[in-house]
N, C-alpha and C positions, 0 to 999 in steps of 0.2 A: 324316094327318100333323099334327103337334102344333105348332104356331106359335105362338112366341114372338118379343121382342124382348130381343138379348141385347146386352150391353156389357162389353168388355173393352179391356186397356191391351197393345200389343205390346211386348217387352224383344228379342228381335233378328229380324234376315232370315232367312227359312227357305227352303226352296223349296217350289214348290205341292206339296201332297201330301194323304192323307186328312186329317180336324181330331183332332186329341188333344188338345184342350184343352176344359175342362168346357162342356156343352152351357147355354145362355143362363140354366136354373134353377137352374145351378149355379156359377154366374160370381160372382166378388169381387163386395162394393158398390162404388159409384161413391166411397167417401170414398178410395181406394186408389188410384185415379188420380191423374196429373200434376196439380196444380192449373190448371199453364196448358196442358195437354194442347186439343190439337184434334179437336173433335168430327167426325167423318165417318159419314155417313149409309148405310147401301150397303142395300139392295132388291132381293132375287132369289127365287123360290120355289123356289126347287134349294139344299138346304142344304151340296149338296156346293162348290157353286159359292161359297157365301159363306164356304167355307173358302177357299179358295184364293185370296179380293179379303184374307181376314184375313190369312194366310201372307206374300201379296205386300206388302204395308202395314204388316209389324212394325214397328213404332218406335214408340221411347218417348212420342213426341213428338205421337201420335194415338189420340185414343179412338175404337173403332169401336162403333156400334153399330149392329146388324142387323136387318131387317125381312124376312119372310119373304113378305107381300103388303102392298097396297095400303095398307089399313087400318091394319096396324100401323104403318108408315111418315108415316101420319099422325099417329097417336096420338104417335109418337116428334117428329113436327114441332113439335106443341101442345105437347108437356112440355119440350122445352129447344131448346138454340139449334144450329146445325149449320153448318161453314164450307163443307163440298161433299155432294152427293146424288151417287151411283153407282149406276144404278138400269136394273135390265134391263128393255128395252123390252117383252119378250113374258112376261105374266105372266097367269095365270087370274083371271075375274073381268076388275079395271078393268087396261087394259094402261098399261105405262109412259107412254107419249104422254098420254092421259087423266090419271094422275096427274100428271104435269108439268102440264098446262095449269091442275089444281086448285091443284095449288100454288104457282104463279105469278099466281094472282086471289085470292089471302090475301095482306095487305098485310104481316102478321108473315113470311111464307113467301117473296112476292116476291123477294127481290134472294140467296134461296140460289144457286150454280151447282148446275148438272144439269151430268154427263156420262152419256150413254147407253151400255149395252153393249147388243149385239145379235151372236147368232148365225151371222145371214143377207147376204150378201153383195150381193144382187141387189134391194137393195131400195130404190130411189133415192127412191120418193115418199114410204117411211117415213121416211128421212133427212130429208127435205126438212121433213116432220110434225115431226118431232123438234123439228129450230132453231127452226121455226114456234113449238113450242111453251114455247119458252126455254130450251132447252139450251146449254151454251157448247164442248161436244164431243161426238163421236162413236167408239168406238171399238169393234173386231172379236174377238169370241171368237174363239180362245183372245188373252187378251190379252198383250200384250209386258209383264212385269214390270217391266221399264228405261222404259219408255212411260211406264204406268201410274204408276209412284212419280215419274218427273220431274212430270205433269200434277198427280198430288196436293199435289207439292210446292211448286206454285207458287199455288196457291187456297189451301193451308194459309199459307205467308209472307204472301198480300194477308188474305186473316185477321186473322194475326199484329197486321201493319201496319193495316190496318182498328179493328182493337181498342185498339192502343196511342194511335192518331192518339183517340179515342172518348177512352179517358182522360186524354189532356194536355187535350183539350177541356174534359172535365167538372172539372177539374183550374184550368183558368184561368178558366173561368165563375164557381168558387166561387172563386176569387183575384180577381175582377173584382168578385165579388154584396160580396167583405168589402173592398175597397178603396173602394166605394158608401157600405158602411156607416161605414165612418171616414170617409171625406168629407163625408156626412151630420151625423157625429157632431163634426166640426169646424168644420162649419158651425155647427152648434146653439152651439156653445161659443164662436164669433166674436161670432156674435147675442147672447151673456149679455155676453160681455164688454164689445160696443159700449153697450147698453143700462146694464152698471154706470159706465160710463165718462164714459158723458152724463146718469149720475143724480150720480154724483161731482161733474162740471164746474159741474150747474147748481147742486149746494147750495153748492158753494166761492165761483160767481158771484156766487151770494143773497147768501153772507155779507162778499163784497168790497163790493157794492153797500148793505147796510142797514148795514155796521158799519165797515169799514175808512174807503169812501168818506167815509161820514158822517163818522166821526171825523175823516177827512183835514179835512173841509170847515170842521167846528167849529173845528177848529185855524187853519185859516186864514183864518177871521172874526177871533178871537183875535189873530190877529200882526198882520192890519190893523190892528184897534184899537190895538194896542201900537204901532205905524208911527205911527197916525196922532197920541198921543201923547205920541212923541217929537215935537220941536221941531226946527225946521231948521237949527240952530245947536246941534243934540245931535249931530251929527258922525256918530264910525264906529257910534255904538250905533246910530244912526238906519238907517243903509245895511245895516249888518245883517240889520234888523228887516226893512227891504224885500227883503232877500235870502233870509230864510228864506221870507216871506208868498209867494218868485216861484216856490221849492224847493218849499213847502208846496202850490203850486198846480199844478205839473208834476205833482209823487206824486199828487196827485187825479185828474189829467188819466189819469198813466199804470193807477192802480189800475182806473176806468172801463173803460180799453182793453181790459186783460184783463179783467176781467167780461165784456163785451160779449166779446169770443174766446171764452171759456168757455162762456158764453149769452147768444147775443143779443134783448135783448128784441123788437128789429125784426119779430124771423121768428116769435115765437110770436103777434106783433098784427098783423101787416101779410103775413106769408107769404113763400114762397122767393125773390119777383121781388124784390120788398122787400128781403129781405137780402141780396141777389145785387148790388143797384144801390150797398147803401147799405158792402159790403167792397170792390168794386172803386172807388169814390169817397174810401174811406181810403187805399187801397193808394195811387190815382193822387196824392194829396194828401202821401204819406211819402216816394214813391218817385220822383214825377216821369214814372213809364211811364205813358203812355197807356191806357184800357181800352175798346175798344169795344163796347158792347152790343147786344144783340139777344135780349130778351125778350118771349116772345109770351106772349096772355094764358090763362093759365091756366084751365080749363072751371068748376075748383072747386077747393078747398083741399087740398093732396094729405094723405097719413097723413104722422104729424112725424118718424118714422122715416127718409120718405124724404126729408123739408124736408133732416133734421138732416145726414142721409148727403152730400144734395148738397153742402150748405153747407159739410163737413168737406172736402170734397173740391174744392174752388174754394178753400178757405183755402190746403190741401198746394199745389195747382198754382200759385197766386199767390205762395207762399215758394217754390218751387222757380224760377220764373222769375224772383225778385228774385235771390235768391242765386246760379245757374249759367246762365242762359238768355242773357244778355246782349242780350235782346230792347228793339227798339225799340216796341214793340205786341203787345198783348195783345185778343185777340175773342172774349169769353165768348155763348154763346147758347144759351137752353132755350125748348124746344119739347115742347107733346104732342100726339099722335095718338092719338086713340082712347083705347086702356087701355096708352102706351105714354109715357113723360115722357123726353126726350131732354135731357142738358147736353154741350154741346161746348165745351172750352177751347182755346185758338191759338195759338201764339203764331211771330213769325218771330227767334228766336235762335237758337245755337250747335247747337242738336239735341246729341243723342245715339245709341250704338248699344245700341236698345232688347234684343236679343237675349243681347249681351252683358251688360248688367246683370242680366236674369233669369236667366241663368249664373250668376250668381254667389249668389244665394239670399240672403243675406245679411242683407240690412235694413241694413247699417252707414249712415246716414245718407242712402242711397242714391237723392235725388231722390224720397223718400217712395213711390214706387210700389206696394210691398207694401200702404203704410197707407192706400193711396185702393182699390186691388184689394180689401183687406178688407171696406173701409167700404159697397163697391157690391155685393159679395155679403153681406152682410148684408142689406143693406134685398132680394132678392133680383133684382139684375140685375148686368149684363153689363159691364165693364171692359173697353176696348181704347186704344192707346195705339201713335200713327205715331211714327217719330221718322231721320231720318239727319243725322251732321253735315255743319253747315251749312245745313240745311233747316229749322228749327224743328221744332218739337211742337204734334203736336192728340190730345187726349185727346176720348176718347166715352164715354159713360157712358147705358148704356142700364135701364130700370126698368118693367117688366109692372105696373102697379099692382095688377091682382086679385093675381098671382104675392107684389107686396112686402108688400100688404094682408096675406096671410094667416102672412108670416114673421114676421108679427110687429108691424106697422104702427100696428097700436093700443094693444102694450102700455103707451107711456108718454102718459101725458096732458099736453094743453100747460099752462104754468103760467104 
């Protein structure tokens, strides 16, 4: 007998009867079938038999294709994919039981269902073999057509299901792997902009402190001298003159202040504890709030990426509890462990509902939060921020130093 492996697409129900339809060397190619047709496996050395699983299983909606032994059954397992085996137990050569148990110890082959047919009624220990061997049914030649097509139809639906559940997966994976990559890609673009931002700040700072300042300063040698002669008996010229020299002296004061905002020289000569001590000392001194600290000593000099980030980020906290917090105290505290630099701010005012603010995306002025979350993934670490009203606010701001070191830590140098 001449054994092949044939494949064909069924278009209606028939009832079992001889095959008339071309023998397996003769059969369409597979480009002819459904696209999403389901593959069904059937296994019998009786070619008359593997008419009549074809006849009973017409539908569009199944590709069968047939194995006349063991072997070929294989070979068809290795070349493509299959949602059910229909595989008669008694075959010459390796018997069904034997091929199920082969096919269930290949890990591509594993999780096929087997339904067994069998002839033999009286056979309770092969039955028992069968499940043994991974089958998920058993069923009795001659078989019930209405059986048969309900059974196939519910391993072809989990299929179905099977495969679609496989593609929304691979589907959301690749919408997760490119949501990574703009994340990534957003990142990278925060880190350019913090970095143009604080190269911008510091040559504006340079040039309030070598030129503005200056100037401011000369000028205000100048009006003393002029102050000092006028005469005391030169009247409103005189009060003036003392009034510009007190004007000329504020704009100095105030020019300095921004410099030092912009870049403060504190932190590029003395470091983060340094500027930490030397902004909540201004603020307590403008503002009248108290600031308590708690700075522990630092192991080593951190990368100025992360000095800059902290520092940005203690200035946003400090205007946000001047202007909404209506806090009586303020507790700034940084700390490191290991390869980890910790800044905690505190404060006990009005709080906010932190949830709803990030609802709203915004940025409109909003308590700065966006612009300190920026500032901390940049340098790269971790932003979190308590808050209910009534309760105050404590911000965390966490920093892996190898993690910050290598986003970037060293690109700018201190000046």
């Amino acid at each position: 007998m001449k054994t092949t492996i044939a494949t064909r697409t069924m278009s209606a129900v028939q009832v079992p009867g001889p095959p008339t339809r071309p023998r397996a060397d003769q059969s369409a190619p597979a480009s002819v079938f459904h696209e999403h047709a389901i593959n069904i496996l059937i296994v019998d050395d009786r070619p008359e038999n593997l008419a009549v699983l074809e006849s009973v299983l017409d539908d569009p909606g199944y590709r069968l294709v047939r194995a006349e032994s063991a072997d070929q059954a294989l070979l068809a397992l290795v070349v493509e994919e299959f949602a059910l085996l229909i595989l008669d137990i008694r075959m010459p050569g390796m018997s069904g039981i034997e091929l199920a148990q082969m096919i269930k110890g290949r890990k591509k082959t594993a999780q096929v269902p087997i339904i067994f047919l069998t002839a033999h009624y009286a056979e309770d220990q092969r039955v028992l073999e069968g499940y043994g061997a991974g089958a998920v049914d058993y069923l009795h030649k001659p078989v019930s057509p209405a059986i048969l097509r309900s059974k196939v139809a519910v391993f072809a639906e989990l299929h179905r299901k099977t495969r679609e559940v496989a593609q929304a997966n691979r589907t959301l994976l690749a919408e997760v792997a490119e949501r990574r990559r703009a994340e990534e890609a957003l990142r990278a673009l925060t880190h350019r902009v913090v970095q143009a931002q604080e190269t911008e700040r510091g040559n504006v700072a340079l040039d309030l402190h070598d030129n503005v300042t200056q100037m401011l300063c000369a000028i205000l040698v100048r009006s003393q001298v002029l102050a000092d002669k006028l005469s005391a008996g030169a009247g409103a010229p005189r009060l003036d003159a003392i009034k510009l020299r007190e004007l000329l002296g504020e704009a100095a004061n105030e020019a300095e202040r921004i410099s030092r905002n912009l870049r403060p020289g504190v932190l590029d000569q003395l470091g983060l504890a340094a500027v930490l001590r030397a902004t909540s000392a201004e603020f307590t001194e403008r503002t009248g709030l108290p600031v308590k600290l708690d700075c522990m000593k630092l192991e080593e000099r951190l990368p100025i990426n992360i000095e800059m980030a902290l520092y940005r980020i203690l200035q946003e906290a400090l205007a946000n509890v001047e202007q909404h917090a209506r806090a009586r105290q303020v507790t700034v505290g940084l700390a490191q462990s290991g390869g980890l630099v910790q800044l905690n701010i505190t404060d006990d005012g009005a709080g906010f509902d932190v949830h709803r603010h990030w609802a709203k995306q915004n940025g409109n002025g909003s308590l700065g939060l966006l612009a300190m979350r920026e500032r901390a993934s940049s340098a790269g670490g971790d932003f979190k921020i308590k808050s209910l009203r009534g309760t105050g606010t404590e911000i965390e701001v966490c920093i892996p130093l190898g993690k910050a070191a290598g986003a970037g830590g060293a690109a700018e140098s201190r000046t």
